[in-house]
Each structure stands twice: as C-alpha cells, then as structure tokens.
N, C-alpha and C positions, 0 to 999 in steps of 0.2 A: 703280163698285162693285168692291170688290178679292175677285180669285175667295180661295177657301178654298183651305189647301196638301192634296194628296190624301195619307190615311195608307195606300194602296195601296203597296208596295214594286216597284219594278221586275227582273223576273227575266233573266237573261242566259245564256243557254244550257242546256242540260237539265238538270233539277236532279239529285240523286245521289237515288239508292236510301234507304230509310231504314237499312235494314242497314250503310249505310257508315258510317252516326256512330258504330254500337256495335262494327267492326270498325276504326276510330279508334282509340277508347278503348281496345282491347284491346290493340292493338299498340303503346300509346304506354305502357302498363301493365305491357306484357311488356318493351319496351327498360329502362323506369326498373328492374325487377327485376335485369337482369344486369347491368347498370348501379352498385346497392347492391352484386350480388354478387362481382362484378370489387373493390368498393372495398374490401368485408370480408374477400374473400381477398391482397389487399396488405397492408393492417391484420395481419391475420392473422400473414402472412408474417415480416411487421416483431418483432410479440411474440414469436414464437415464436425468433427468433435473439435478438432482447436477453433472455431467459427463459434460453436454453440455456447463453448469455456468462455469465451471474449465478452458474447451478449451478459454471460452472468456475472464474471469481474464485474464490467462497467454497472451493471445493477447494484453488485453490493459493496461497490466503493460509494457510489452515488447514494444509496442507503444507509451509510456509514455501521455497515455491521458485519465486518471486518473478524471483531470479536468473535462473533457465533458461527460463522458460516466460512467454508473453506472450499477450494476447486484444485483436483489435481487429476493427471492422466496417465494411465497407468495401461499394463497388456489387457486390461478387462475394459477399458473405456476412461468414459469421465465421469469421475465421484466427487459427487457433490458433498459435503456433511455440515451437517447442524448438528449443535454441542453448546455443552456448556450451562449455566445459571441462567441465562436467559430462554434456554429452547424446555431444558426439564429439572422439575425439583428432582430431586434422589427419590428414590423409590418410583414413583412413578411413568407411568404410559403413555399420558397423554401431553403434548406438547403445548408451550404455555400461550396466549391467544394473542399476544404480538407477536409471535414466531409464526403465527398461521401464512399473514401477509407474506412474508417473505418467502414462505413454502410454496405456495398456490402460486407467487410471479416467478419463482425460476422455476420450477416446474412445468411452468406454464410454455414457456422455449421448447420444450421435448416434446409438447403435445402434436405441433405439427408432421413430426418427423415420425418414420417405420420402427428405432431403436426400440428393442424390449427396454425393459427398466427393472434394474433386481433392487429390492430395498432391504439394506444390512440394520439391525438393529443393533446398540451394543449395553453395558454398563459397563461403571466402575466397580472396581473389587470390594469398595467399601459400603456397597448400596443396602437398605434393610428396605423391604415392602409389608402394608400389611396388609394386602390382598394375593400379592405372586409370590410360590413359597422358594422360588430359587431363579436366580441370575437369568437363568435359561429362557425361564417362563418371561420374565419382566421385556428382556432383548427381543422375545419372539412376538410380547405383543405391543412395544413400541414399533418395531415395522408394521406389524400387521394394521395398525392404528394408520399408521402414515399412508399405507397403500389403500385402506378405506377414505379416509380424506380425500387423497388426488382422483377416484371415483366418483368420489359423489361431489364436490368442487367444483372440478374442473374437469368432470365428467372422462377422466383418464382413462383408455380402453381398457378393462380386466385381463382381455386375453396378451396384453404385452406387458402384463406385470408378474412379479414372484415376490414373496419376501421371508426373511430367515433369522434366527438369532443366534448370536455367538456368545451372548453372555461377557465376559470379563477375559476372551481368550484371544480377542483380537486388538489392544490396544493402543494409541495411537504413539507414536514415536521419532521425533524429528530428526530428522537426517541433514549435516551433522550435529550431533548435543552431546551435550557431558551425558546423557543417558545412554544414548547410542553407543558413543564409547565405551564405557563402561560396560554395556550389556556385553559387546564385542568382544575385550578382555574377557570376561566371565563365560564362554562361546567357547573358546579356545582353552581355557581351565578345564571345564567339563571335557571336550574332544580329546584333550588330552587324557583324562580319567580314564575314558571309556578303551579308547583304542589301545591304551594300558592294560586295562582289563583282558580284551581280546590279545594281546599278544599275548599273556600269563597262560590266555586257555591254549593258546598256541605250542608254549612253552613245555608246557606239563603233557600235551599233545606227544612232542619230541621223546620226553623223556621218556614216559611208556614205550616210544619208541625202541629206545635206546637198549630199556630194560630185557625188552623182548630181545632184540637181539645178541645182548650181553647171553643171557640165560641159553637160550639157541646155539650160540659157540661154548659155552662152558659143556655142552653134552659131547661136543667133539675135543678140546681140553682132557675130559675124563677119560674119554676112549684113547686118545691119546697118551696117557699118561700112567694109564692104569697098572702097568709093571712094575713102576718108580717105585724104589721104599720109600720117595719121601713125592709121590706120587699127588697130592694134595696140597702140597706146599706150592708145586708148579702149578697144579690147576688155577690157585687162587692167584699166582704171581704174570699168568698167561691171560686170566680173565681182566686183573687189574689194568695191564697193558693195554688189550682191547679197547676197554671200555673207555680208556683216556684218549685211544687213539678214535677211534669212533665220536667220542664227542666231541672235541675237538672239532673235526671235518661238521656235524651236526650246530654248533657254534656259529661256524662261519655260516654255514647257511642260513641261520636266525639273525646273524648281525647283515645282512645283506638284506632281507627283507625287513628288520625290523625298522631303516632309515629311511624306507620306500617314503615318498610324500602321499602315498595315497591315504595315510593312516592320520593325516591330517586335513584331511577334505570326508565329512560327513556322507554325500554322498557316493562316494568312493565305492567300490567293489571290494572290502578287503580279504576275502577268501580267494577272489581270483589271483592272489601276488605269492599265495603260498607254494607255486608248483614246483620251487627250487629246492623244498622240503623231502619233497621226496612223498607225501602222504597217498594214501591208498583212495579211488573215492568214496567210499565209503567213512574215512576219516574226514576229506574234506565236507560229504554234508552236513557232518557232525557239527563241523567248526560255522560253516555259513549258519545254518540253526544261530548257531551260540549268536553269532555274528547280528542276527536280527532281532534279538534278544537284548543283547546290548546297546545297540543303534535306538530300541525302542523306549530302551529307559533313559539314553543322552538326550533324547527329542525329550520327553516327559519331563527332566529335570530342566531343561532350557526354558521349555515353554514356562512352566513354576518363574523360575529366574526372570521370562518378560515380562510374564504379570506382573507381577511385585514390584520389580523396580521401575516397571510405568505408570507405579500407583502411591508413589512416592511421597507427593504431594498435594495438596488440595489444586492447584493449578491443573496438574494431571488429572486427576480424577475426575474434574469440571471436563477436561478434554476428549477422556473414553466416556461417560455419560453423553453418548450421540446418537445420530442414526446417520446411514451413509448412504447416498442414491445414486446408484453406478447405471448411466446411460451406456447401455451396453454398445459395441462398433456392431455392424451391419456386417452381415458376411458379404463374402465378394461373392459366392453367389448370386443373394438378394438384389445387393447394388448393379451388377452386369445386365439381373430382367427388368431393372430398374430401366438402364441406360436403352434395353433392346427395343 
C-alpha cells in the first residue's frame, strides 16, 4: 500500500522573525522610490536643456543671426557659441558692441536656473595680437572678458561660473563635411602609421627572442657534437634548422596577432593581445612603455592634422574665432533635493 506524500513542509534552519517580511518590503519600497527619483531627475535634467535650447533658437531665428550664433547639445550640456566677423575682429578680446545684445538676451534664459556655466574661449590658427603674445593668452581672455560682462550685465552669479582657453586646439568642424571626411581618411592613415610602428617594436621584440634561443641550443649542438671531425659543420647545419623551425612557429604567432582589429581602434589595449607571443613581463612592460609612446605621438600628429585642416579657409577661421557657453546639466543629485 503506497504511503500518502505528507503536506507538512520541511524547515531548515531558524526561521526569521515576523517583522522581517515587513522590513523587506520596506526597504525594497524605499530602493524602487529613489530609484523613480534618480530616473525623474535625468528625465528632468534632459527637458530642462532641450526647453532652454528652444527659448534661444526662437531668439536667434527672430533676430535673424543665424550667422553668428549657434546651439547644440552635447554629454557636457547646451553650448551656445558666438563667432565669426560679427562677434570679433582677429586679434582681439573683446566682442563687438552689436554682439553685446545678443549675449546679455540668451544669457539672460540661464540666469534663472541652478546650471553652472563654463565659458570656452577659442581662436583661429591664423590670429596675430598686439597686446596677447600667444593663442593661449588671447582664448583665455576672450572668456574671461565674456564671464566679466554676464556679471556685471546681468549681474550673473560668479560662483556658477569658470572660464578657459584653448587656443586654436579646439576647432569647430561640421559633421558631415568634406572636412570631416577628410580629417577621417587622414585618422585612419596616421593609426595606421603608428600601430605599424608598434608591431615593428613587436617584431624586433621576437627576434631577440629567437636569437636568444637560437644561441641557447647551439651550446647544446656543441656538446653534442663535439667528437664529430666535422663537428662544426653539424653544429651550424642543426642550429640553421632550429632556428627556421622556431621562427616559423614565432611567425604564426605574429601573423595572429598582428590582424587583431584592436590595432585599429586608437583606444585599444594593444600590449594586452601580445600574450600568444609567448613574452616574459618584463618584456611586455617594455613594449606597453613603447606602446604609450607611440599612442602619444598619433594623438600629437592628429591633433596637428585637425588644426590645419579646420583652418583651411577664411569661412573657417571666421568659425573657430568664437567663444562657446556650455550650460552645464544639473546633476541628479542637485535636481532630486531640488524635487524633495
């Protein structure tokens, strides 16, 4: 006769308190809360810059100066920029006095709101001053100039403002343009160069390698062979073997890594793909060294390559001759003790 299954449940260890189901719940209740409120001060965050962007399009279509003044939003917020013949001669700091207007009323939108405000200053490549004796100086004190105005203006709070200069290293670049393109191609040339480079130090890396161990077994060749009256003949004819047979196997291991795509992504790791080489660490921090070495002069000749070809033209050069005013986003922090 077949026993009956028992609906008695089997317990395994002390059971919890009753109090911990409802202090479960509570805590599972209070995460999903700050959880909503983290997502509606991002939400937030987000309206509140494409809202502010809007009030200034509709300003500076209605203003018709379209020309000088430009809005876009990017992970740092919404950048405003003024450029161009109209906002500054060359050389110069200070911005021209029909461009004031136009500064002081979109400005004037941000003044209500918590956002810091960073102000970028820039030039073109081809600027001469004769008061600032370099690029640096000229970009640092066109912001500085612009976040004195919105002070004393429009009495803009000091403590939500910064401002910085770039000089001729930040220059503006349309996405897409025959520039862009171009620069793009010329991206991929250099990348190419460099990671060329680096596999060579790679290569030569190997063969040291190889050396060493060629040399290594030719002491065991000699001991070997040392009886032979033509003792020598064999060492060279046993080392030659080796050393074809060894590279060979060493080959294949370079033609494996050397197809990696990571040698084609700048930020890539490319010393971490070498470990099918067989290298000692020691060797590999040799090669990382080398590796940021040359990373550091592909960035150096790029940046070269953006300048220049964003400075192409007198249209361009009018375009980096700016200054950019990035309404910074709110952190969700800020916005949640906002909301509380």
């Amino acid at each position: 006769m077949a026993r009956g299954k028992s609906s008695e449940s089997i317990q395994i260890g002390t059971p919890s308190p009753p109090w911990m189901v409802t202090y479960g719940d509570l805590m599972t209740q209070l995460l999903i809360f700050f959880v909503m409120m983290f997502a509606l001060a991002s939400a937030m965050n987000e309206l509140q810059i494409v809202t502010l962007r809007k009030k200034m399009v509709e300003y500076i279509v209605r203003e018709k100066i379209e020309d000088s003044v430009s809005t876009d939003i990017d992970e740092r917020g919404l950048i405003v920029s003024f450029y161009g013949e109209n906002m500054y001669e060359k050389g110069e700091s200070e911005i021209k006095p029909a461009a004031l207007s136009a500064l002081k009323n979109l400005t004037a939108f941000v003044r209500p709101q918590l956002n810091q405000v960073v102000i970028e200053g820039h030039t073109d490549m081809t600027e001469e001053s004769q008061v600032y004796t370099s690029h640096w100086d000229l970009s640092a004190a066109r912001a500085s100039y612009i976040a004195e105005i919105l002070m004393k203006s429009i009495y803009f709070p000091p403590y939500r403002l910064s401002s910085s200069g770039y000089a001729e290293q930040k220059p503006f670049i349309k996405k897409p343009s025959p520039t862009f393109s171009a620069l793009e191609e010329r991206r991929k040339d250099i990348l190419k160069t460099a990671s060329s480079k680096f596999l060579n130090e790679v290569r030569r890396m190997i063969i040291r390698e190889i050396d060493t161990k060629v040399l290594e077994k030719r002491e065991t060749y000699k001991k070997k062979y040392s009886s032979a009256s033509n003792g020598k003949v064999l060492v060279n004819l046993a080392e030659r073997d080796y050393k074809s047979k060894i590279s060979r196997k060493y080959d294949k291991k370079f033609n494996s890594i050397r197809v990696n795509k990571v040698f084609r992504e700048p930020d890539g790791n490319w010393s971490e793909v070498l470990g099918p080489a067989g290298f000692t660490t020691d060797e590999l921090e040799i090669l990382a060294g080398k590796e940021n070495i040359i990373k550091a002069q592909y960035y150096d000749k790029f940046q070269k390559e953006i300048v220049e070809m964003a400075n192409l033209s007198p249209a361009q050069q009018n375009r980096n001759r700016r200054v950019d005013i990035i309404v910074a986003r709110i952190s969700a922090q800020a916005r949640k003790k906002r909301l509380l």
